[in-house]
C-alpha positions in Angstrom: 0.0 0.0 0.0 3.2 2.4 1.2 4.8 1.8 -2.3 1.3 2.4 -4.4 1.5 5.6 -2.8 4.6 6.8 -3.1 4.6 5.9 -7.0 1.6 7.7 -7.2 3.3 10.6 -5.7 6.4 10.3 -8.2 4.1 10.7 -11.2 2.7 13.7 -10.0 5.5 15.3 -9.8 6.9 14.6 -12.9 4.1 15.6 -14.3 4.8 19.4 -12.7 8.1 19.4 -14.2 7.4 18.4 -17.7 4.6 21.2 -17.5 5.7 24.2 -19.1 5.2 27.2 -16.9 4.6 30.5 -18.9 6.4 33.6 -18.0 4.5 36.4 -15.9 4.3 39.6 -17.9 5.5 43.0 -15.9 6.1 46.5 -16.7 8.4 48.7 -14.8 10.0 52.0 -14.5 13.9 52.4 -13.5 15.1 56.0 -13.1 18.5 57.2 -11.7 19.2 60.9 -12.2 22.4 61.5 -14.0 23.0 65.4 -13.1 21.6 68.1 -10.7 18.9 68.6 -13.2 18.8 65.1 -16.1 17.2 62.3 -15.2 17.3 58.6 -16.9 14.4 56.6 -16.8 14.2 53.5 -18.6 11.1 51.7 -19.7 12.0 47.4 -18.8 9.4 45.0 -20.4 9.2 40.9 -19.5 6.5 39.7 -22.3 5.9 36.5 -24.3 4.3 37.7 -27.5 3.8 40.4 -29.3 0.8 40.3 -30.4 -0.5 40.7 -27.0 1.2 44.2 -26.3 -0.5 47.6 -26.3 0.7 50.9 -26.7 2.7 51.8 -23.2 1.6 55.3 -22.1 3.7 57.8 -20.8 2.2 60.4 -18.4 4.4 63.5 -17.1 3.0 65.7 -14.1 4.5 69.1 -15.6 4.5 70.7 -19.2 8.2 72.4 -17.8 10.1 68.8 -18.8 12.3 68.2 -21.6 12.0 65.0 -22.5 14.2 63.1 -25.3 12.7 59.3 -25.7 15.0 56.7 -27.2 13.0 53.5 -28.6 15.0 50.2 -28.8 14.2 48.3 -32.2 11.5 48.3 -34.3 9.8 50.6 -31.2 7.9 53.7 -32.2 7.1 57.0 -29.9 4.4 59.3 -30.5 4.6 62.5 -28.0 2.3 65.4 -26.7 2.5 68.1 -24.2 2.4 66.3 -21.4 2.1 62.2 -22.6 3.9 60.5 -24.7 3.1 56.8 -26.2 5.6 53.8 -27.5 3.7 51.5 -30.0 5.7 48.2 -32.3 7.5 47.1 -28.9 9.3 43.4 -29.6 8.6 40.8 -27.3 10.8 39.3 -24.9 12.8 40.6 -21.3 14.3 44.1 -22.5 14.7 47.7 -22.4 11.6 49.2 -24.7 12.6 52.7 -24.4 15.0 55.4 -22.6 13.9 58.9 -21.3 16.3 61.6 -21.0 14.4 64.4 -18.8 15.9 67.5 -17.8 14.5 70.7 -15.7 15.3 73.4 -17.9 13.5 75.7 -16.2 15.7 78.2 -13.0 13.2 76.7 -10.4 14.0 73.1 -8.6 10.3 71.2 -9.4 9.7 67.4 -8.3 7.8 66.0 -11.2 6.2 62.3 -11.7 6.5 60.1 -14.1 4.2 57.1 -15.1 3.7 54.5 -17.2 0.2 52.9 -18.1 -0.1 49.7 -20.4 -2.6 46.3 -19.9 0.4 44.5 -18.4 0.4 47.1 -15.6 1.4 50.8 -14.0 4.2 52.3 -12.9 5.7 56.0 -11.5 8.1 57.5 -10.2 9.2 61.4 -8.3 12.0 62.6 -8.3 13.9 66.4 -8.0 15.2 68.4 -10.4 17.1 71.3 -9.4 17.0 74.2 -11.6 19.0 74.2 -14.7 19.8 78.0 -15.0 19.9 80.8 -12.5 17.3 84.4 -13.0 19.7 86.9 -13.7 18.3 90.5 -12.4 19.4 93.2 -14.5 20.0 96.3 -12.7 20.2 100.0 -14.5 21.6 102.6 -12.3 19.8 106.1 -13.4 22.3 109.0 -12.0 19.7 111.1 -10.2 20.2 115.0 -10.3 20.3 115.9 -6.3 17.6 118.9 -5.7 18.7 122.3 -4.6 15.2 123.5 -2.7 16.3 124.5 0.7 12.7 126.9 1.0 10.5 126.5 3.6 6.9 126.0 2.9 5.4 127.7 6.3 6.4 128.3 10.3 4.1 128.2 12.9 3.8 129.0 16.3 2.2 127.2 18.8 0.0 126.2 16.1 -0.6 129.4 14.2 1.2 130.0 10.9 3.3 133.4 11.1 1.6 136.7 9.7 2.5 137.3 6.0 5.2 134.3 5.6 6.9 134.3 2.0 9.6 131.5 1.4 12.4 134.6 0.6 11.6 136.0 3.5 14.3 134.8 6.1 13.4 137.0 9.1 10.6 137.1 11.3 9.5 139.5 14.5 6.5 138.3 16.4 5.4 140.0 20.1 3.7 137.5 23.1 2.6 139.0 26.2 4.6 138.4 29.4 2.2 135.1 30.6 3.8 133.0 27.7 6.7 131.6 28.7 7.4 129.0 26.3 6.3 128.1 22.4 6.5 125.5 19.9 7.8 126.6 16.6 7.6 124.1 13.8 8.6 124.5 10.1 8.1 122.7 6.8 10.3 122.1 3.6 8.8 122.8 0.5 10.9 119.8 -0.5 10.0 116.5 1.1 13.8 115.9 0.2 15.5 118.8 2.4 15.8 118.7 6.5 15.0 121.0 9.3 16.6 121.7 12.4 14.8 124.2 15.2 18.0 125.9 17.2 16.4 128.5 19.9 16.1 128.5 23.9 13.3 126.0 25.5 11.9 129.0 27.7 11.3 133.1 26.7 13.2 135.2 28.4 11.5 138.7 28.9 12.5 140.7 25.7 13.8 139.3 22.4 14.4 135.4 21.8 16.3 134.5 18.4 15.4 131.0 17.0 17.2 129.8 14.1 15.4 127.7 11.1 18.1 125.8 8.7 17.1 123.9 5.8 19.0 121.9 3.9 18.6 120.6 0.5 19.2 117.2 -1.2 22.3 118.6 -2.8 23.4 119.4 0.7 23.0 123.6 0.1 21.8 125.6 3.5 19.1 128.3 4.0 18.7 130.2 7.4 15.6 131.7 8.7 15.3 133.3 12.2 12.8 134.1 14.0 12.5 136.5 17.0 9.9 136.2 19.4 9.7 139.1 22.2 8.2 139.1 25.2 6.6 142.0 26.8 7.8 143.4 30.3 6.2 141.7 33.4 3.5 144.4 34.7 1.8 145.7 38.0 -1.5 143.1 37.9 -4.5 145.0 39.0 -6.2 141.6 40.4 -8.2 141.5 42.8 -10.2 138.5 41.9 -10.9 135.9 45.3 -10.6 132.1 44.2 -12.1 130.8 47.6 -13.6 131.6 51.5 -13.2 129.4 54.0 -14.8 129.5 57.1 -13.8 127.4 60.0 -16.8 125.8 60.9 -18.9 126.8 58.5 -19.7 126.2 54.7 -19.9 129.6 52.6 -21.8 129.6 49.3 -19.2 131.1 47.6 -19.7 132.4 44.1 -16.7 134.3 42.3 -19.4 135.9 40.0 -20.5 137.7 43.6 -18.6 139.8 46.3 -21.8 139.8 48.4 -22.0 136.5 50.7 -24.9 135.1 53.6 -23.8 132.9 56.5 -25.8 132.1 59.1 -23.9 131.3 62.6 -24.4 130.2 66.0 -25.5 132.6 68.5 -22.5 132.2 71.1 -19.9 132.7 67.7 -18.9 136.3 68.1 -15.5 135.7 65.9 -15.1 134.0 62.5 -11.7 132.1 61.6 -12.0 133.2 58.1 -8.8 132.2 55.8 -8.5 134.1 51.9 -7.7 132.5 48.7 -6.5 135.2 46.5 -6.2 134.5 42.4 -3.6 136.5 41.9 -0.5 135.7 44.5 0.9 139.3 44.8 -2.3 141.0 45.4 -3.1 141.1 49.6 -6.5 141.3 52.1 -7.8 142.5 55.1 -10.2 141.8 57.1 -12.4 144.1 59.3 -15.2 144.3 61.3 -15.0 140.4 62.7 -15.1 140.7 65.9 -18.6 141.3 68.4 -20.7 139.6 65.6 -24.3 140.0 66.0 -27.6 139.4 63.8 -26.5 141.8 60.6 -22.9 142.3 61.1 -21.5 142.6 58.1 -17.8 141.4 57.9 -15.9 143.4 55.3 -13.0 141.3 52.7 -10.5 144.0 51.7 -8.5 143.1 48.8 -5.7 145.1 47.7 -3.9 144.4 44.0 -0.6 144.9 43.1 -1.2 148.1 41.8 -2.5 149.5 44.5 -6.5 148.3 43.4 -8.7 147.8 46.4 -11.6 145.9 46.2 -14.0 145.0 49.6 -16.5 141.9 49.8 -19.0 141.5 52.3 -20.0 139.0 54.6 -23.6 139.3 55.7 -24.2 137.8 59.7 -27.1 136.2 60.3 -27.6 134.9 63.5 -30.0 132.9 65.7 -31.6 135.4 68.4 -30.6 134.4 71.9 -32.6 137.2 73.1 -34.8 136.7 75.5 -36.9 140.1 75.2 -38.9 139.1 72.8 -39.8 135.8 74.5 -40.3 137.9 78.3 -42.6 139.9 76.2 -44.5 136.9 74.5 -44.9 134.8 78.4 -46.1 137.9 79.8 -48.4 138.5 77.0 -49.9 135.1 77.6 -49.8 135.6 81.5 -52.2 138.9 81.0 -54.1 136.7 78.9 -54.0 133.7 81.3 -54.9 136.5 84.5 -57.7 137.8 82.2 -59.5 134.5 81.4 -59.2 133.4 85.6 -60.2 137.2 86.2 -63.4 136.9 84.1 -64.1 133.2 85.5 -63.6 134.3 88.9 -66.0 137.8 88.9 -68.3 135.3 86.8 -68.4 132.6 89.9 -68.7 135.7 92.4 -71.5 137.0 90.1 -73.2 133.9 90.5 -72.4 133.3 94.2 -74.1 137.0 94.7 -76.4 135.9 92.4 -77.5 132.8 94.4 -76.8 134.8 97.6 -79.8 137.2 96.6 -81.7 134.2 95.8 -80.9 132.5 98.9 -82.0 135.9 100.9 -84.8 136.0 98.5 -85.9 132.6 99.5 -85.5 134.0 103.2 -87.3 136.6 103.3 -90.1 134.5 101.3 -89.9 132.1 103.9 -90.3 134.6 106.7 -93.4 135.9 104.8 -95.0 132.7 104.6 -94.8 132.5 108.3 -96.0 135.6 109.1 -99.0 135.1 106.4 -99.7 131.6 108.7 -99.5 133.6 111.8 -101.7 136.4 110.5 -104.5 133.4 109.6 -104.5 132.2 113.4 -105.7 135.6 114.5 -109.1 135.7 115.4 -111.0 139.4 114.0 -112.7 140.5 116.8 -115.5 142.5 116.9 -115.0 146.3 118.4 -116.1 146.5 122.2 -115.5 149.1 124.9 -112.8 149.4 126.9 -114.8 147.8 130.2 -115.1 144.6 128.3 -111.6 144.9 126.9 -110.8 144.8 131.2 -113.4 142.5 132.5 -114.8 140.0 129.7 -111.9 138.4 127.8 -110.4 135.2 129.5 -106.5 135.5 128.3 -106.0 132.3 129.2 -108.3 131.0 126.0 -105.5 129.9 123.4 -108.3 131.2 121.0 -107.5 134.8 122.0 -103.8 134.4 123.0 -102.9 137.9 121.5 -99.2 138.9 121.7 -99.3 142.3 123.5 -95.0 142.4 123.2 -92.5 142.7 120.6 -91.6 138.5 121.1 -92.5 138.4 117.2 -90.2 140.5 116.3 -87.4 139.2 118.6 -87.9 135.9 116.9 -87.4 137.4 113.6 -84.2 138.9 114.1 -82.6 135.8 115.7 -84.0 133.4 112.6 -82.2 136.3 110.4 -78.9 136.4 112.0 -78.8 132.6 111.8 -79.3 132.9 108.4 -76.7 135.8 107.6 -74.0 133.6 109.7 -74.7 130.8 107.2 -74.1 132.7 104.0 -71.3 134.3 105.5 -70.0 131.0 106.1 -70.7 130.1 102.5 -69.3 132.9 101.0 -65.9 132.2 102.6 -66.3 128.8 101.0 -66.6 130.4 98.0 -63.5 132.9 98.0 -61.6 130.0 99.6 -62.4 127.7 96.3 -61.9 130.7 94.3 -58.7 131.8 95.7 -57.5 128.0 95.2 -58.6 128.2 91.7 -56.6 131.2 91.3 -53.8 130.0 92.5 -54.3 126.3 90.8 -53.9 128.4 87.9 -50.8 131.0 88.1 -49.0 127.4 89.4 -50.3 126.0 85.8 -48.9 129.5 84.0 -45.5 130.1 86.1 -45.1 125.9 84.7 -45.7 126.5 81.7 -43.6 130.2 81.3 -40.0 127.7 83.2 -40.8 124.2 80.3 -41.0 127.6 77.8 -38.0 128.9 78.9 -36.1 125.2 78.9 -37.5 124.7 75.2 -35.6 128.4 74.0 -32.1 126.8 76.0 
């Protein structure tokens, strides 16, 4: 069975090696660059017949190339811009075609190269420096240097000089004496010519040279000067006040004003007052602060340089501390407290007398009364003679009890005087309440006139 096998095994193999095998057919692309700028490509082909082959194309990635194809044999090349084709290629391992490309351009570029046919593709990149340098031509032109040293303007301090002509090199211009320093600028009529500015950084009272040069292209020098002068310092008539300030107070001060207000505290008889003058050499005085009252006027004098006075006022204002007018106002309202307790104390008497009289009235009504009853107990009698007045009346009847003496009127007098003690008694009562009424009240009025007084502290 082992030796059935193995035979079988030896046949096939045989069988492999008598086989022909036919040969795989490639395309390929071999470059190697020759210079800094030539490369060689060659075109290798491994085919079995010819009949099979199609045109190999030949693709290039820039139009910048110079490219010289060499066929081998009976080969043909057929070229474009930018492809190139190889038709009639023999069969067989060999070289179809060789490329000689070179950058003849004078910028490196890195172009590709491929190859396109049914047997397959191929490419390659490579760098090709440039064959040729720019060359930048230069023409030097000889220029003629200008001679235009003018000046087109000067100003000062912004403000172009009166009547300025470029041929007019000197210049007189006045300031007064509060400028102390300027800024003098000047222009070239040609952009190509400098300026230089010589002249001190401060004025000086009187004349101050400055000194202007231009200078052309062609290196030529013009001078203008200019002399500023400054007036004489002089006497300031001044007199102008840039603040009050009042220790302890706030002033409404107004510059447009030299008339003030200020209100102060009654005990303040002196104001700490300090001056802020505008003008430093000018100088004040101050009057009249001392013993301030309700419309004191305190009087700023303000003497200038020159000799100018000028005087603004302080008007006082203060808050009365006098008590006058508050004595005056309590004892106002004490006459009209002692007026009202006056009128409601002659009122109560009028109607104590008042009930007085009625009281008597009632008295003397009641007395009446019992005199009328009396009167009706007495029996009228008829008129008889004087005998039977002696002998025929019994006194002792109660019927004829007839008073003969003046016990009536005894009895009278006493009931009276009984009765006058009593309203005696109650009239005291009544000045006694009305003098504690009285007095009730002043104690309410003299309260009232000290919590007044306490209020005005």
């Amino acid at each position: 069975m082992k030796k059935r096998n193995l035979l079988l095994m030896f046949i096939a193999l045989l069988f492999v090696l008598i086989t022909p095998v036919k040969a795989t057919n490639t395309i390929s692309l071999v470059c190697n660059q020759t210079t800094t700028n030539t490369t060689t490509c060659k075109i290798k082909l491994n085919i079995d017949e010819i009949d099979d082959i199609t045109p190999i194309d030949i693709y290039f990635s820039t139009n910048d190339l110079d490219v010289n194809i060499n066929a081998v044999g009976n080969s043909s090349t057929n070229c474009g811009s930018s492809k190139c084709s190889i038709t009639s290629i023999q069969s067989g391992e060999n070289i179809v075609a060789t490329l000689n490309i070179t950058n003849p351009t004078d910028k490196d570029v890195k172009p590709t190269i491929q190859i396109d046919s049914t047997y397959g593709k191929d490419s390659k990149t490579f760098t090709l420096k440039a064959s040729k340098k720019s060359v930048t031509t230069t023409t030097t032109t000889t220029k003629v240097k200008s001679d235009n040293n003018y000046l087109s303007s000067i100003t000062i301090d912004g403000e172009e000089i009166e009547n300025f002509s470029k041929s007019t090199t000197k210049y007189f211009v006045d300031v007064e004496n509060d400028i102390k320093k300027v800024t003098i600028k000047a222009k070239a009529e040609d952009d190509t010519a400098t300026v230089s500015i010589d002249g001190p950084k401060s004025l000086n009272v009187g004349d101050n040279e400055y000194t202007i040069s231009v200078t052309s292209e062609s290196d030529s020098t013009k001078y203008y000067k200019v002399i500023i002068t400054r007036a004489d310092e002089e006497e300031s008539s001044s007199t102008e006040i840039k603040n009050i300030k009042i220790k302890g107070y706030k002033l409404n001060f107004d510059k447009a004003s030299k008339t003030f207000h200020l209100n102060i505290k009654p005990e303040d008889t002196e104001l700490d007052i300090t001056v802020k003058l505008k003008d430093k050499k000018a100088s004040y005085e101050i009057e009249d602060n001392d013993n301030l009252k309700d419309g004191s006027v305190i009087k700023i004098i303000v003497t200038a340089e020159d000799g100018t006075n000028d005087t603004y006022r302080i008007i006082i204002s203060k808050k009365s501390s006098n008590v006058i007018p508050i004595v005056i106002g309590l004892l106002i309202l004490l006459a009209v407290i002692v007026i009202i307790v006056l009128t409601i104390i002659n009122k109560k008497r009028k109607n104590n007398k008042n009930n007085n009289k009625a009281k008597q009235k009632d008295i003397v009504k009641e007395k009446q009364e019992k005199e009328n009853i009396k009167d009706e107990k007495t029996i009228e009698m008829p008129a008889i003679n004087k005998s039977e007045q002696t002998h025929n009346i019994n006194f002792d009847d109660e019927d004829y009890n007839i008073p003969y003496d003046n016990d009536e009127e005894e009895e009278t007098r006493i009931l009276s005087y009984a009765e006058e003690k009593e309203l005696e008694k109650a009239n005291k009562e009544e000045d006694e309440k009305t003098s504690m009424e009285l007095d009730k009240a002043l104690d309410n009025m003299l309260s009232f006139e000290y919590e007044s007084d306490e209020d005005d502290e």
